[in-house]
N, C-alpha and C positions, 0 to 999 in steps of 0.2 A: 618110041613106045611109051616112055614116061612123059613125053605130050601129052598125047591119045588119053592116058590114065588120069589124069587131068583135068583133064578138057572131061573126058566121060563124069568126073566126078562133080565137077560144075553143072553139069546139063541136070543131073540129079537134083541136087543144092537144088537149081532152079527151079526144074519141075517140082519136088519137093513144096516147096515153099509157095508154089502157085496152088495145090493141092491142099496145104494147109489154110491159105488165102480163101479161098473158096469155101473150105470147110465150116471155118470159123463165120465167115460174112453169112451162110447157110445158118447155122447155129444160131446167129444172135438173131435170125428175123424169127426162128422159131423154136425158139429155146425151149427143151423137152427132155425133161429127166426125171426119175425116181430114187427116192428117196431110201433104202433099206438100213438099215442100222448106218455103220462108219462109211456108210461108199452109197455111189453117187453113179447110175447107170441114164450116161446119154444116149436119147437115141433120135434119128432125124433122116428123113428120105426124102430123096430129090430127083429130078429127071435129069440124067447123065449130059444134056445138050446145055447143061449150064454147068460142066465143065470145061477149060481151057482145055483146047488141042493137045498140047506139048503135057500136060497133064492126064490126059486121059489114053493119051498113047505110053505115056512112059509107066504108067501102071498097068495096061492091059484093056482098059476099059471101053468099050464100045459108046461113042456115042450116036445119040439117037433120041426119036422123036418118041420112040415107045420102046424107050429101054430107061429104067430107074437104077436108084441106089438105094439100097440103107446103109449108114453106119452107124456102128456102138462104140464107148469109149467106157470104161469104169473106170472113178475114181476112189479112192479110198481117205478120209478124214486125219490127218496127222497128227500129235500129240501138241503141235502149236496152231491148229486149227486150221491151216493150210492144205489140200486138196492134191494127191499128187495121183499120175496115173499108173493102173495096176493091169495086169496079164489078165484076160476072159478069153472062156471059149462059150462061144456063140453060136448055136443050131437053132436051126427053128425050121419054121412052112408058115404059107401064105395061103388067104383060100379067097374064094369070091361067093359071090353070095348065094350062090347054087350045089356051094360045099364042095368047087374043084380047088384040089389040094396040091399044090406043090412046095416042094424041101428045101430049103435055103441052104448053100455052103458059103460059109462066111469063111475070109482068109484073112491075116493079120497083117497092119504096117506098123512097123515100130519104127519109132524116134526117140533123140535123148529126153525131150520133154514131153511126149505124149505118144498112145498106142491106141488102133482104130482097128476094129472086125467089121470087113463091108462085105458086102454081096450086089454082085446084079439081078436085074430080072425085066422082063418083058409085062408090061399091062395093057389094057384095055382104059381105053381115054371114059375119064366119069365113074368108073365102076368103082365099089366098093373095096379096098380088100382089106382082110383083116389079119394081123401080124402077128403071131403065138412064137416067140423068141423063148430059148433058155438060155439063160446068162448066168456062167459059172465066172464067180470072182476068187470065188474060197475053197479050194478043193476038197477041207475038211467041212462044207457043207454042201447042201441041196443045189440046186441051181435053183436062180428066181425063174420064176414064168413074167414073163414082160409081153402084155398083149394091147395093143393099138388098131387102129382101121386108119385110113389115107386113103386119099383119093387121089390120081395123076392125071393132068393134063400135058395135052404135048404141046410144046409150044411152037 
């Protein structure tokens, strides 16, 4: 059993860390974020077929030719200028350009060094959509409204 436990927590580690591999190598081709006071809200979406297997099985995540991601990630400004990650919750809707509206639930991955609110969803190749997010960093404030448009192709 304390194999098993093991080895299960390795497979994790691994997937993990392919997941983060991904993320990050996504991120630097299109590095996208906003600015609000001390914090720092990334945000970046992808088509799920440009996740590894063992990665996108070990979260859940369907891949597919017409199935997408977002993630969010908030940063907060530190008192030595260094950027660390902080707790969001993240709702929003998606619409197309004929004003069909659908509700994003975004769920959370926490690590020691960084925490990620993703969502899936299904699109239409080419089509516009555009992405109306609320992004609570501060509980004792408003949420930001965080709005973009992306387009998806399938590969």
């Amino acid at each position: 059993m304390r194999h098993l436990m093991h080895r299960f927590s390795q497979v994790v580690a691994l997937s993990l860390s392919l997941f983060l591999l991904t993320a990050f190598s996504l991120k630097a081709q299109a590095e996208q974020f906003e600015q609000v006071g001390d914090y720092q809200i990334h945000y970046n979406t992808f088509t799920t077929g440009f996740l590894q297997p063992q990665v996108a099985q070990a979260y859940g995540i369907v891949r597919s030719r017409y199935q997408a991601m977002a993630n969010i990630s908030v940063l907060k400004k530190q008192a030595d200028g260094q950027y660390k990650p902080v707790e969001a919750i993240v709702n929003g809707e998606m619409s197309n350009l004929v004003g069909q509206t659908v509700g994003l639930s975004f769920r959370s991955i926490r690590e020691p060094n960084a925490i990620y609110q993703i969502t899936t969803f299904t699109f239409t190749e080419d089509e516009p959509i555009r992405f109306r997010l609320m992004v609570r960093y501060d509980p004792n404030q408003p949420p930001y409204e965080l709005s973009f448009i992306n387009r998806f192709y399938g590969e």
